[in-house]
C-alpha positions in Angstrom: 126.6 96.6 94.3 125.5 94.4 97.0 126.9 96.3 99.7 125.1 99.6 98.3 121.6 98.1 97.8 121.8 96.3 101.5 123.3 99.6 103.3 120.3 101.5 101.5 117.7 99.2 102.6 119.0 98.8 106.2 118.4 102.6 106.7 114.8 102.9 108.0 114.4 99.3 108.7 113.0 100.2 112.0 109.6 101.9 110.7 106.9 101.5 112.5 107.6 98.6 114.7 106.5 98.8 118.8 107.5 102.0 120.6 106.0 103.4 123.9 102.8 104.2 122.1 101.8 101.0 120.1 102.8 97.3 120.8 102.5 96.2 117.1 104.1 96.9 113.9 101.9 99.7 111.5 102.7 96.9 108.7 98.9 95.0 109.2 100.2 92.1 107.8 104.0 91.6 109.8 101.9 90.2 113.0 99.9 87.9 111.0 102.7 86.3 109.5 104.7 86.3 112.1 101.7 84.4 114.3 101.4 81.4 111.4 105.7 81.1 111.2 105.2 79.9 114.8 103.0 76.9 113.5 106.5 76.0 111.6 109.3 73.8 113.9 112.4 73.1 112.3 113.3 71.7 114.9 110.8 69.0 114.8 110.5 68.5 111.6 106.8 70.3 111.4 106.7 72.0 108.3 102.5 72.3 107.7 101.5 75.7 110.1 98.0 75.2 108.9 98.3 78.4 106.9 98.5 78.4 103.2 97.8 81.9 101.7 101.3 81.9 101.2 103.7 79.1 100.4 105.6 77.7 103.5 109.4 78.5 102.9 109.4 82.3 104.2 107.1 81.5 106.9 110.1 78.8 107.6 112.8 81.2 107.4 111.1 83.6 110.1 110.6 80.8 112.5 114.8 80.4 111.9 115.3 83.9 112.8 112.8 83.7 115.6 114.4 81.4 117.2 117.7 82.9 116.8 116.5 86.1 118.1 114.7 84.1 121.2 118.5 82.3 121.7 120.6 85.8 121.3 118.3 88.3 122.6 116.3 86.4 124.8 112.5 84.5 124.3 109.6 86.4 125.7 107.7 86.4 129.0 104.3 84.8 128.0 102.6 86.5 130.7 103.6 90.2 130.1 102.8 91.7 127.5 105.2 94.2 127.0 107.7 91.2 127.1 105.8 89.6 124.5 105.0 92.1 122.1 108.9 93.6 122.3 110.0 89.8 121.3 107.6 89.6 118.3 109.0 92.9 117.0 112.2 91.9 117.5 111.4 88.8 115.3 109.8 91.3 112.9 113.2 92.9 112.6 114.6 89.7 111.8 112.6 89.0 109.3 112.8 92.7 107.7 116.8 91.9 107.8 115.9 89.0 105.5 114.0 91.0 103.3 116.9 93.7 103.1 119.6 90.9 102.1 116.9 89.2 99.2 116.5 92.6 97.8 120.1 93.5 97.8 120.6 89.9 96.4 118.1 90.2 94.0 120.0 93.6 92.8 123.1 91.2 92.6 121.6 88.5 91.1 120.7 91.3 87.5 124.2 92.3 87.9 125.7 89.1 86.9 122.8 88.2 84.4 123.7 91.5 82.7 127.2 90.9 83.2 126.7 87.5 81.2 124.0 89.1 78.8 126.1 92.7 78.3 129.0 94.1 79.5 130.3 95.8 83.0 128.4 99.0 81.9 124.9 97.3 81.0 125.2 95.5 84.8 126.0 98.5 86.8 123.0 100.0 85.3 120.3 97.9 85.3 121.7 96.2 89.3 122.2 100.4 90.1 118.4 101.1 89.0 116.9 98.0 90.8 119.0 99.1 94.0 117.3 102.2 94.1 113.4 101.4 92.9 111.7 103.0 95.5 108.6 100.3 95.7 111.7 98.1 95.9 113.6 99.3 98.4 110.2 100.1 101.1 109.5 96.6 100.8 112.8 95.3 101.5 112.0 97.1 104.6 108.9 95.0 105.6 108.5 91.4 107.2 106.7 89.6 104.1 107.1 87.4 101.5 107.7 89.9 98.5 111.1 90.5 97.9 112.3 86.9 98.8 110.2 85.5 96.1 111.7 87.9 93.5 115.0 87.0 94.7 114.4 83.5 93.6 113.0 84.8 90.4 116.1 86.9 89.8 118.1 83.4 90.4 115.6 81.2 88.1 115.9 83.5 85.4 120.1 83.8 86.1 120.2 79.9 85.4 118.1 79.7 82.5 120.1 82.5 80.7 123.2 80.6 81.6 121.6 77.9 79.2 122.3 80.6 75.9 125.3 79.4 74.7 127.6 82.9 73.9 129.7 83.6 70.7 133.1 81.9 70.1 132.5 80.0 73.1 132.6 75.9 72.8 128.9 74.1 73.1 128.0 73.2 76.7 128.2 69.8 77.4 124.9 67.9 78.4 126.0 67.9 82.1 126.1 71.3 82.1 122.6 72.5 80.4 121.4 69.9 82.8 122.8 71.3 85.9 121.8 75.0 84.7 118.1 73.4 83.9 117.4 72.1 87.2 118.9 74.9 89.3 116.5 77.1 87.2 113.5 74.9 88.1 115.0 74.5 91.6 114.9 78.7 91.8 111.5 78.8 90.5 110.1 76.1 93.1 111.6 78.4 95.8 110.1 81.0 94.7 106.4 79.1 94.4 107.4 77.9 97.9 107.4 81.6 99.4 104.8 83.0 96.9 102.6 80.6 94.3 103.0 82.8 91.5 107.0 81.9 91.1 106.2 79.0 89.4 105.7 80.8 86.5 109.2 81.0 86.3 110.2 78.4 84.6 108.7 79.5 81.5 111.8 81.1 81.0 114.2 78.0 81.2 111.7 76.6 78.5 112.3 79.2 76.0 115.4 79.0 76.3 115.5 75.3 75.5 112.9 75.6 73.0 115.0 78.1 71.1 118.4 76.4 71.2 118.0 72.3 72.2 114.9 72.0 70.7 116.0 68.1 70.0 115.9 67.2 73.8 113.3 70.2 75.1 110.7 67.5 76.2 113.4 65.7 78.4 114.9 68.8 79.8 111.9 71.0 79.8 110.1 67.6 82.2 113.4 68.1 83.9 113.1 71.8 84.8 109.5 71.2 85.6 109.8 67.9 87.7 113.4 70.5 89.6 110.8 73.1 90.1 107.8 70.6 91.7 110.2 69.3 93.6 111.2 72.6 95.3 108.0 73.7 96.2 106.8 70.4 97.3 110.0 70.1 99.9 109.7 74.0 101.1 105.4 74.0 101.1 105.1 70.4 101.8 101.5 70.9 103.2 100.4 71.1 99.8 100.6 66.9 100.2 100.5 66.5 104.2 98.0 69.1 104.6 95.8 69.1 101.6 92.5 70.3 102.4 93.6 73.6 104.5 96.0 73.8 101.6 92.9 73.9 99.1 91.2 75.8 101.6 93.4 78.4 101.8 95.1 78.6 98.0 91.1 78.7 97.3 90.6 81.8 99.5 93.9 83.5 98.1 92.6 83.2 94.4 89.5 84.0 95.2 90.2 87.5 97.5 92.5 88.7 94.2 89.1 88.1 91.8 87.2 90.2 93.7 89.1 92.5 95.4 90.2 93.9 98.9 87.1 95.6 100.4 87.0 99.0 98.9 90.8 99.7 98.2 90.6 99.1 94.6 86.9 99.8 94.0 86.0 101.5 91.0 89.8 101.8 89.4 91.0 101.1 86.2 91.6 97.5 85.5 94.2 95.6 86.6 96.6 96.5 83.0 96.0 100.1 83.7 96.6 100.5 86.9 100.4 98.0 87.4 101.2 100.1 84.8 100.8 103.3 87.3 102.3 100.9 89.2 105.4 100.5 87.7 105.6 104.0 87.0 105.5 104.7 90.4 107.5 102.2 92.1 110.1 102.2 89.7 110.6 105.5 88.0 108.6 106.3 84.8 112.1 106.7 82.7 113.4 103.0 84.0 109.8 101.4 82.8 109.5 102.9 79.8 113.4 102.1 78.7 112.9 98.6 80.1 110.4 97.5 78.4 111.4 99.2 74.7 114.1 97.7 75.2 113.0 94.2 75.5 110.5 94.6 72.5 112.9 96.1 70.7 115.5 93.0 71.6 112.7 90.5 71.2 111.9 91.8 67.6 115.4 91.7 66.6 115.5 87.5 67.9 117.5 88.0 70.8 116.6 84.6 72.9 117.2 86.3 76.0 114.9 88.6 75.4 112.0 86.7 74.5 112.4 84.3 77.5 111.9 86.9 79.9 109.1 88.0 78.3 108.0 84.9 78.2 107.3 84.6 81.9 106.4 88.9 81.9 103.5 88.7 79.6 102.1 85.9 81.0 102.6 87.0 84.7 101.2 90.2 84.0 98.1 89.0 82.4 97.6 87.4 85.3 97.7 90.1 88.0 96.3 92.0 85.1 92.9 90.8 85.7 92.8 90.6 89.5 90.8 93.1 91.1 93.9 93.0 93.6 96.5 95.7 92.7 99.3 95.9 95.3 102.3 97.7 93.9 104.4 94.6 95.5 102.4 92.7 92.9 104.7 93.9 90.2 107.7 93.4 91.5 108.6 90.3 89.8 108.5 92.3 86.8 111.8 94.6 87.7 114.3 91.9 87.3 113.0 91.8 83.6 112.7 95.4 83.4 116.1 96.4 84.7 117.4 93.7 82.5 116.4 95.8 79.6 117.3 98.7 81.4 120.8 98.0 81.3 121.1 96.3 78.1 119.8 99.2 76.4 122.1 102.0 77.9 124.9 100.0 77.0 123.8 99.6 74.0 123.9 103.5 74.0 127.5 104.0 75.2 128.0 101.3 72.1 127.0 103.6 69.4 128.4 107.0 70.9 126.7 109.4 68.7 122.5 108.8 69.7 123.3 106.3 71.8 124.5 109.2 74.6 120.5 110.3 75.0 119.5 106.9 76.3 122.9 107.2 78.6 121.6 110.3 79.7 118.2 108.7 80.0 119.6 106.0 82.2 121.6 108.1 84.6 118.4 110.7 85.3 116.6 107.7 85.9 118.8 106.2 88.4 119.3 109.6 90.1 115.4 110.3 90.1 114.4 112.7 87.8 110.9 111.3 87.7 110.7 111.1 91.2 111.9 107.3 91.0 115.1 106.0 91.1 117.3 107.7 93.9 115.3 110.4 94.6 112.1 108.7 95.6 114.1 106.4 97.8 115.2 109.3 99.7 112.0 110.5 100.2 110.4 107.6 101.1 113.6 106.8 103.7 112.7 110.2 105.0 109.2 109.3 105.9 110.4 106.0 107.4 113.2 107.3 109.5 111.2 110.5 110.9 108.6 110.3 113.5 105.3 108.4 111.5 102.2 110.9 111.4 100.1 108.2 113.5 102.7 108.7 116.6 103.0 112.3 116.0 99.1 112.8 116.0 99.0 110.7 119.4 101.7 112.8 120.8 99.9 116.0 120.1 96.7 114.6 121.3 98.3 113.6 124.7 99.6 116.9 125.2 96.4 118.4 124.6 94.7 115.9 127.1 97.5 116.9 130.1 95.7 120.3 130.4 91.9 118.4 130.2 92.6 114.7 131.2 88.3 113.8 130.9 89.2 114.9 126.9 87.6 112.3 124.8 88.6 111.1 121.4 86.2 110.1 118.8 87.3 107.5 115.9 85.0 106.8 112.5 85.8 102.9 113.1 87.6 100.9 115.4 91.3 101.2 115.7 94.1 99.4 113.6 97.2 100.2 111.7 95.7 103.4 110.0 94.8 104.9 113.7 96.6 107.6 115.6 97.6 104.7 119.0 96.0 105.9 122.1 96.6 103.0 123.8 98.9 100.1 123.0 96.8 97.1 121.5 95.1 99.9 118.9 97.2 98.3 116.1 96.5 94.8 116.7 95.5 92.8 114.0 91.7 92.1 113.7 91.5 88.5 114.2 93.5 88.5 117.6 90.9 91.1 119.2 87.5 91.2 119.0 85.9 94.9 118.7 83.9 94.7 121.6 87.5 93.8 123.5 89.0 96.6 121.6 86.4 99.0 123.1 86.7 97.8 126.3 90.7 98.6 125.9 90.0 101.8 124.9 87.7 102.8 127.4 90.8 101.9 130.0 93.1 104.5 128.7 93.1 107.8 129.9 94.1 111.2 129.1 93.1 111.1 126.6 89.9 108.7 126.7 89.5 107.3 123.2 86.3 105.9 121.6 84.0 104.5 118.6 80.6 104.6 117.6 79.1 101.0 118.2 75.3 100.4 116.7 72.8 99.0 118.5 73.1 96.0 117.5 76.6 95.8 119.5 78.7 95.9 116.0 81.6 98.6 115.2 80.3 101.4 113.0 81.9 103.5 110.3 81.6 106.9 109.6 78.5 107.1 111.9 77.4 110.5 112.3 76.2 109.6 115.7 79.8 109.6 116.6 79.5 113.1 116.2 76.0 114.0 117.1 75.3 111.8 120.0 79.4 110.9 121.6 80.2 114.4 120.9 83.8 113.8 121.2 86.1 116.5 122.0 88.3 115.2 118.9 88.0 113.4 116.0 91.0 111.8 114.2 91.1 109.7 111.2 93.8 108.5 108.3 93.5 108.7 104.4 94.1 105.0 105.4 90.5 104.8 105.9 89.1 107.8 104.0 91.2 108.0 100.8 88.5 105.3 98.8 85.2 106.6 100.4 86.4 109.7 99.4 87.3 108.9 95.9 83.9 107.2 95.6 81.2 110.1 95.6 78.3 110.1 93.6 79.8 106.6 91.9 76.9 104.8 90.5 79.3 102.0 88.7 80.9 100.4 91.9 79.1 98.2 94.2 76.4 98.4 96.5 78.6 98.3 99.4 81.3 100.7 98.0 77.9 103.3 97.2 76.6 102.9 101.0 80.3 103.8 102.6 80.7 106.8 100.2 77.4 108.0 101.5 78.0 107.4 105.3 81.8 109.0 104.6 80.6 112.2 102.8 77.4 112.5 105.7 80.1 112.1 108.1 82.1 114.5 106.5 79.3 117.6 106.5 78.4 116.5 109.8 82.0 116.6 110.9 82.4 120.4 108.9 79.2 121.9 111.0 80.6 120.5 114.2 83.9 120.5 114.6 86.5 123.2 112.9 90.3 120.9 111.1 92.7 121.3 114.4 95.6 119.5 113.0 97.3 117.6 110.2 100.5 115.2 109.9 102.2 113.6 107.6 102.3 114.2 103.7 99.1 113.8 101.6 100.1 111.5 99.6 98.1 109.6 96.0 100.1 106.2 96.3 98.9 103.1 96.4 98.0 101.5 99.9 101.3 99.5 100.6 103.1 102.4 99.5 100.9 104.9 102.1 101.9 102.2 104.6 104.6 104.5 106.0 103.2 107.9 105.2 99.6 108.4 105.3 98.3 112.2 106.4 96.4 111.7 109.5 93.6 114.6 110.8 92.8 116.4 113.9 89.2 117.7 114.3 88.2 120.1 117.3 85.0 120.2 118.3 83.5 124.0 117.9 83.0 125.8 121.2 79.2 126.5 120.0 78.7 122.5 119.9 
């Protein structure tokens, strides 16, 4: 199982990374992370980077990798930049290679809890579904902190189910519930140590003990707790040597999930609605749906096991629930559960033969896709990561169109990032390492084509200006549902902010603006209505031509 889940997330491991046409990865977040692991020396014995929106321990595991990479392939030459910026993405493919073994692992780790829990049948069901969740398996292609975290869920959870004592087997001894307690907690501090929200995990070791050593669950509970403190403390130890950017930043994380992220979830349903869609979507509507039955179903009929994973779901899910946050990666801590139930409830199927072959059925269309999740949607999306991305595709066709006019100009509705078509290198940078006034003057550098922004008066970056259009007069326009999906979505909205009103208005000027002048040249990529770190790797990206009459 582990071989399958790692040889499916190694294929297409290379999206969007540098290439001749960009220097930085179309992930906005892989530089960023990859900038603060540097501010982490193992080597040294410096464990605080100064950077706390995450916890410390994957930022410590890419500084590893970096520095293997620099030993095997060579470090970079500081003072060229193509040196430098083809050594952070070789970094970057490090770290995706760590992402692609935690996801495999974490597929691993639900076969051997099912395996205890079930039976061979009930493992290779619910490890087989989480191998091929297609939210699963995209992230497992990305340098972040996601799918280690789960990984260490998946292992929390393993050791706290190891606490249930089976049928016909003799009691544990007090050594061993101790040594399954604290490896639980351990887990759970790991995973608090890559991402805060692991800590939650250890709700399930306490259920467990609450349920069946309920004479000794204050010691061992203090036990699993004090295991699980001590974890993150050793892997995020900035959280004691670096308090105040540690509150700085844990402050800023909590804060940016309360009130969202600009205008990407503006005006949708609340948090419960919407990870539902989520899970829907990332993991195949048949696979949620069975999942979670089957835990309420198993939790009304006392099984312990049960109601200790839901003991750390409902809770968790409350929690991104009512952030105004609502990355699909948010929910992945909620698949180990899910394909838990998953496979407990098709064996339970098999079991009873004559009903029980629908929900067999069920779980094998699942697996394979029916719904557009499971295998098929994996293929799909490893179809859009291993073909050319519509951003490079867009600036392909856009050079060729400049080799017969090389004064052409090209007119963007904001300054360049990870959702632009890359007419010249830096155009994916990350905001905070280049100013927009330094971006322009990039831009203005390139040539065939020449490539440009509208910036006000007052010398900031504009969006959607319809003086790109009326007083630039661009020869092209090009633009992303990366940065028009939400403004689009937004018309005539009178419940969303202020702010979230003003773009929809400037977007849908722009737009009749853009129809009177300019006729649709071009399109690439699919047009696809997935969440954003979903349309990471696939988002349809336009070509406008200016109208001979304008």
């Amino acid at each position: 199982m582990f071989v399958v889940a790692l040889a499916i997330r190694l294929v297409g491991i290379g999206w969007g990374l540098k290439n001749d046409l960009h220097n930085q990865s179309y992930h906005p977040d892989e530089e960023v992370i990859f900038m603060y692991s540097q501010g982490v020396d193992p080597a040294h014995l410096k464990f605080t980077p100064g950077f706390y929106n995450y916890g410390t321990l994957y930022l410590t595991t890419l500084r590893v990798a970096s520095d293997m990479t620099a030993a095997y392939t060579g470090g970079p030459d500081l003072k060229n930049a193509d040196s430098k910026w083809s050594y952070i993405a070789r970094c970057n493919f490090a770290g995706r290679i760590i992402s692609a073994f935690a996801g495999a692992g974490t597929a691993l780790v639900v076969f051997f809890l099912l395996l205890r829990l079930s039976s061979l049948i009930a493992a290779g069901f619910g490890a087989g579904m989480l191998a091929v969740a297609p939210a699963h398996v995209v992230h497992s292609r990305f340098q972040t902190v996601d799918v280690l975290a789960v990984l260490f869920l998946a292992l929390s959870a393993l050791y706290a189910l190891k606490v249930i004592p089976k049928d016909g087997d003799e009691p544990f001894t007090p050594k061993q519930i101790l040594k399954w307690v604290v490896l639980s907690g351990v887990f759970a501090g790991l995973s608090a140590g890559t991402k805060y929200t692991g800590i939650l995990g250890v709700i399930t070791v306490l259920v467990v003990l609450f349920a069946y050593y309920r004479a000794d669950v204050i010691k061992n509970g203090l036990i699993a707790l004090a295991a699980a403190i001590g974890a993150f403390v050793v892997t995020c130890p900035g959280f004691l040597l670096d308090n105040e950017a540690f509150m700085r930043d844990f402050k800023y994380e909590m804060l940016h999930t309360s009130t969202g992220h600009g205008l990407v979830f503006e005006g949708t349903a609340s948090g419960f609605v919407f990870h539902f869609a989520n899970l829907l979507q990332g993991l195949g509507t048949i696979a949620t749906f069975v999942g979670i039955g089957a835990l309420v179903y198993a939790a009304y009929r006392r099984q312990i096991w049960a109601i200790a994973l839901l003991g750390f779901m409902v809770p968790y899910y409350i929690l991104i629930g009512r952030a105004e946050v609502k990355f699909i990666r948010y929910t992945f801590p909620l698949y180990v559960g899910l394909a838990v139930g998953f496979g407990w409830a098709v064996a339970k199927g098999h079991e009873h033969r004559k009903y029980g072959r629908y929900l067999v059925g069920a779980g094998i269309l699942a697996i394979g896709g029916v719904d557009y999740g499971g295998l098929i949607g994996t293929v799909r999306f490893t179809g859009y990561m291993t073909g050319e991305d519509p951003r490079d595709a867009a600036a392909r066709y856009l050079k060729d169109q400049a080799k017969s006019n090389p004064n052409m100009v090209v007119g963007l509705p904001e300054d360049p990032w990870f959702w632009s078509a890359p007419l010249f290198p830096d155009s994916t940078i990350s905001r905070g390492s280049m100013s927009p006034k330094h971006r322009l003057a990039e831009m203005q550098l390139a040539t065939a084509p020449r490539e440009t922004f509208y910036i006000g008066p007052e010398g900031n970056p504009t969006q959607f200006d319809t003086r790109l259009i009326t007083d630039t007069k661009p020869d092209f326009i090009t633009a992303s549902t990366l940065e028009t999906a939400d403004p689009f979505r937004l018309k005539g909205r009178k419940d969303i902010s202020s702010e979230g009103q003003a773009l929809a208005k400037q977007y849908w000027d722009f737009s009749r603006a853009l129809q009177e002048a300019y006729d649709p040249d071009r399109g690439f990529g699919d047009d696809l209505n997935i969440v954003q770190d979903l349309a990471y790797v696939q988002p349809r990206v336009y070509v406008w031509k200016r109208k001979t009459t304008n």
